[in-house]
Backbone as JSON, one array per atom type, in Angstrom:
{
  "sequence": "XXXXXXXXXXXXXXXXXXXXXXXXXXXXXXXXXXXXXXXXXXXXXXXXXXXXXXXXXXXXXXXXXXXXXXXXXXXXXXXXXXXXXXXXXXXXXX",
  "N": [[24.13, -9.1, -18.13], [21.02, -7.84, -17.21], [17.76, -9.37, -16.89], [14.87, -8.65, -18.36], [11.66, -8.86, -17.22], [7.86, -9.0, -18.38], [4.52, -8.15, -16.65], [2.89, -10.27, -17.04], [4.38, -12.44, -17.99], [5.55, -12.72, -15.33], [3.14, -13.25, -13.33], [1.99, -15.45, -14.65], [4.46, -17.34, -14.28], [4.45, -16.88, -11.37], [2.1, -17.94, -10.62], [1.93, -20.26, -11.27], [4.08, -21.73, -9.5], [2.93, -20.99, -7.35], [0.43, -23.16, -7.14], [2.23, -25.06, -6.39], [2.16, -27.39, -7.84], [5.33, -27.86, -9.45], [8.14, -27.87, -8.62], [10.23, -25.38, -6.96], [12.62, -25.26, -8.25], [12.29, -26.7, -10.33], [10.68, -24.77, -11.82], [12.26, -23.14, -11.8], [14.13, -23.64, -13.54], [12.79, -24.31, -15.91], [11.62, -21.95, -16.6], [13.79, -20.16, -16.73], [14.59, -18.55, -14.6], [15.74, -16.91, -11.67], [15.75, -18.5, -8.5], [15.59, -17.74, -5.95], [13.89, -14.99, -7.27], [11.4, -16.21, -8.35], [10.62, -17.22, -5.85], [9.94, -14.53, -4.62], [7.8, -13.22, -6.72], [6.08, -14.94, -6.09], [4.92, -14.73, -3.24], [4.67, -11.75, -3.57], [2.44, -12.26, -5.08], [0.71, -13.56, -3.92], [0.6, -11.51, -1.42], [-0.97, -9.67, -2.77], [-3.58, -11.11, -4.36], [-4.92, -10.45, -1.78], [-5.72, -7.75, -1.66], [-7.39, -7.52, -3.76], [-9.82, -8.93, -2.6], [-10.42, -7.06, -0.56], [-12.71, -5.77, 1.13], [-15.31, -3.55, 1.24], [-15.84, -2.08, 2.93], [-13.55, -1.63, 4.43], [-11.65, -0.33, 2.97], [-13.56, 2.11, 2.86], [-13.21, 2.77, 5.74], [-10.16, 3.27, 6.05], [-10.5, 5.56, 4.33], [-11.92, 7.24, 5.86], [-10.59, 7.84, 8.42], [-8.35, 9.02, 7.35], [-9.54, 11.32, 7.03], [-10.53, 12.2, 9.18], [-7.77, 12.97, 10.5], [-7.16, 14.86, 8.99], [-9.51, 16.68, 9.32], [-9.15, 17.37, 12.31], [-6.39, 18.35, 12.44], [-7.2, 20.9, 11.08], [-8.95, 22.0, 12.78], [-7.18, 22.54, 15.0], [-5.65, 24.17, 14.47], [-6.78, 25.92, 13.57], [-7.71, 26.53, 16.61], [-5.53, 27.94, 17.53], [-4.95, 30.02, 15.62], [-7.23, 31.45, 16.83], [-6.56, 31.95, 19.23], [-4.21, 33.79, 19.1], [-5.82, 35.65, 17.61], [-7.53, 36.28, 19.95], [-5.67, 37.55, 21.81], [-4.34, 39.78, 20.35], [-6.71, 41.09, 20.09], [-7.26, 42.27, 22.3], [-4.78, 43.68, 23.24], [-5.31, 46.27, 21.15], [-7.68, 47.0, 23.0], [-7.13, 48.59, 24.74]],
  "CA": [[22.99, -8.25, -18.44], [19.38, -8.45, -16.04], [16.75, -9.93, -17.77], [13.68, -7.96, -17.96], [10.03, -9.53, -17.83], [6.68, -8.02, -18.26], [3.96, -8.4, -15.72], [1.88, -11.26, -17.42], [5.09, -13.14, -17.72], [5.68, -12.79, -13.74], [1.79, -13.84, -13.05], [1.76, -16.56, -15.46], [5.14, -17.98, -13.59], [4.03, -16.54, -9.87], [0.71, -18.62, -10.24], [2.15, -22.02, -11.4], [4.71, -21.64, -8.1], [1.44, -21.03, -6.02], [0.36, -24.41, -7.51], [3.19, -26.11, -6.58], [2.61, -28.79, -9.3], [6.12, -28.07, -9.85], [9.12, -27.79, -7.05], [10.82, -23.7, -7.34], [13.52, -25.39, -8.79], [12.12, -26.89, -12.06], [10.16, -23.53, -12.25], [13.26, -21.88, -12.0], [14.77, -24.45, -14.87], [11.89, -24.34, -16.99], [11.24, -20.36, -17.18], [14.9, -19.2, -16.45], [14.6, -17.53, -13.79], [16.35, -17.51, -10.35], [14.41, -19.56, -7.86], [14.65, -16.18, -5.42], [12.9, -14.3, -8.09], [10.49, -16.75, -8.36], [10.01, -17.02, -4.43], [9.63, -13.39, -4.37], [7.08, -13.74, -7.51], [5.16, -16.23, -5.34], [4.55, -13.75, -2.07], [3.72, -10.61, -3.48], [1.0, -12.62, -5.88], [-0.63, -14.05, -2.5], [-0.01, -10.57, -1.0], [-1.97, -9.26, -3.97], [-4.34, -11.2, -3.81], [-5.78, -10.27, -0.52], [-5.79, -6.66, -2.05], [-8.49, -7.95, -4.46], [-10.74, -9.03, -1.69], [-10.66, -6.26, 0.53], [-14.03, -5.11, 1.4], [-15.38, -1.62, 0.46], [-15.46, -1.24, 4.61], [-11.73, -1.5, 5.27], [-11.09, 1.19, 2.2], [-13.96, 3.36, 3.56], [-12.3, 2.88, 6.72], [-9.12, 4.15, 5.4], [-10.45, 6.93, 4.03], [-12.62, 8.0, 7.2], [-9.74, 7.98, 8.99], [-7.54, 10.32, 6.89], [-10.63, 12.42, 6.65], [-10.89, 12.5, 10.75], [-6.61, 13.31, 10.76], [-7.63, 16.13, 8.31], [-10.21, 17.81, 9.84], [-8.5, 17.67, 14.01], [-5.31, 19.37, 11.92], [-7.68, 21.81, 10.77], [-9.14, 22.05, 14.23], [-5.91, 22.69, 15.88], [-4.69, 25.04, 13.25], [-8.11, 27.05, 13.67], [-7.95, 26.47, 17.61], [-4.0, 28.72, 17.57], [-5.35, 31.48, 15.34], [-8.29, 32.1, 17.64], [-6.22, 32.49, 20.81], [-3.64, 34.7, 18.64], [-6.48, 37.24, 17.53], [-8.16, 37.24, 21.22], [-4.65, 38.23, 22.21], [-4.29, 40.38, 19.82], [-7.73, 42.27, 20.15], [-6.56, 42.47, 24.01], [-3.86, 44.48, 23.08], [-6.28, 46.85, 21.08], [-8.89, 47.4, 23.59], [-7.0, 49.58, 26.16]],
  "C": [[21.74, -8.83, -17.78], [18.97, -8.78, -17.42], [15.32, -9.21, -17.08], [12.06, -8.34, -18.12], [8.62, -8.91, -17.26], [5.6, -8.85, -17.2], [3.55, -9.61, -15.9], [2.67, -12.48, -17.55], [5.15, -13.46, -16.18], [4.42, -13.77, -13.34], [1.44, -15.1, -12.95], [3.11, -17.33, -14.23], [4.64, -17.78, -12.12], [2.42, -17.97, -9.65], [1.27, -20.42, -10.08], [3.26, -22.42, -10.15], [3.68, -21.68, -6.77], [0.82, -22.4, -6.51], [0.94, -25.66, -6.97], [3.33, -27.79, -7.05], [4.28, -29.15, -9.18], [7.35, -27.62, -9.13], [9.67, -26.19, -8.02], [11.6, -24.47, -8.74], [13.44, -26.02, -10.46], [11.43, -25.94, -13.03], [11.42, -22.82, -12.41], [14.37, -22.35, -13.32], [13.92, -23.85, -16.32], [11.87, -22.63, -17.32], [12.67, -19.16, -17.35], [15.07, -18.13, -15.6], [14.82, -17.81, -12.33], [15.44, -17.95, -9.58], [14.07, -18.1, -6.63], [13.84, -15.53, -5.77], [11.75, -14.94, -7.7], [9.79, -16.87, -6.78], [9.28, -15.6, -3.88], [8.25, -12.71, -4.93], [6.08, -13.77, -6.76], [4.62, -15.21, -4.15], [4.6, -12.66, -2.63], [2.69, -11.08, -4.62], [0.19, -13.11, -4.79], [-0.76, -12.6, -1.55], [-1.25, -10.01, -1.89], [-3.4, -9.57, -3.79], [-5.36, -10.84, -3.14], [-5.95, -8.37, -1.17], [-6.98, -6.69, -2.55], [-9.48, -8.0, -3.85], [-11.28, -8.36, -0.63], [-12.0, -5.87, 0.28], [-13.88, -3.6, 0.99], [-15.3, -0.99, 1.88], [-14.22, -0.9, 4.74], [-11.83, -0.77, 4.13], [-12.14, 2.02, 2.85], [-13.08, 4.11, 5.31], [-11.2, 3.71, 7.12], [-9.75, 5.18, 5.05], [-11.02, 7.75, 4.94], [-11.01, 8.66, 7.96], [-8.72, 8.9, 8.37], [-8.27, 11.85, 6.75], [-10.46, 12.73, 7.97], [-9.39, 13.25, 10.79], [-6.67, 14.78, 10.43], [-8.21, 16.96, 9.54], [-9.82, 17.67, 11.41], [-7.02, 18.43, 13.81], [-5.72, 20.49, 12.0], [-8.02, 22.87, 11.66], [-7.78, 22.96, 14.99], [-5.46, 24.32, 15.3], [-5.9, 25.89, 13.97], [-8.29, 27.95, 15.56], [-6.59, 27.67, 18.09], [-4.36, 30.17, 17.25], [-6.15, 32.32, 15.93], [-7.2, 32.73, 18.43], [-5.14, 33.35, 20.45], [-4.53, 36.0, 18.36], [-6.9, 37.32, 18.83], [-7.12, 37.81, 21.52], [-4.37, 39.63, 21.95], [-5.31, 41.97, 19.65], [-7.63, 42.69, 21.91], [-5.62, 44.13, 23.69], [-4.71, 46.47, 22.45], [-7.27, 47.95, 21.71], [-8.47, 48.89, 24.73], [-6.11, 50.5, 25.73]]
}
């Protein structure tokens, strides 16, 4: 049967591995938990991390940029229907 542990458990072990006070392996004695886990633990709490620190530029950033993808879709889309009605009022005229 897995063994299931809540975030604050993970943290609490993920941090004292980022420490390394204490080698994987007596972390992985002491808390019961496979030393993979715990390696795995250990790198997405330092990815994390850097999540924390991101600047408000690099998310504006991001969001400019889905905003610019947006509106040149929009563009495009808008740029099709035109040259379908001139066609269309072509047909029309004569």
């Amino acid at each position: 049967m897995r063994k299931s542990f809540n975030a604050d458990f993970k943290a609490k072990v993920a941090l004292e591995a980022i420490k390394e006070e204490k080698t994987i392996a007596e972390l992985s004695s002491r808390y019961e938990v496979h030393r993979t886990q715990l390696v795995d633990w250990r790198k997405r709490a330092l990815v994390g991390v850097r999540e924390v620190f991101k600047g408000k530029q690099e998310k504006t950033n991001k969001e400019n940029e889905k905003l610019v993808d947006e509106l040149y879709r929009q563009i495009g889309q808008l740029k099709v229907e035109n040259e379908w009605l001139k066609k269309k009022s072509l047909l029309f005229e004569h």
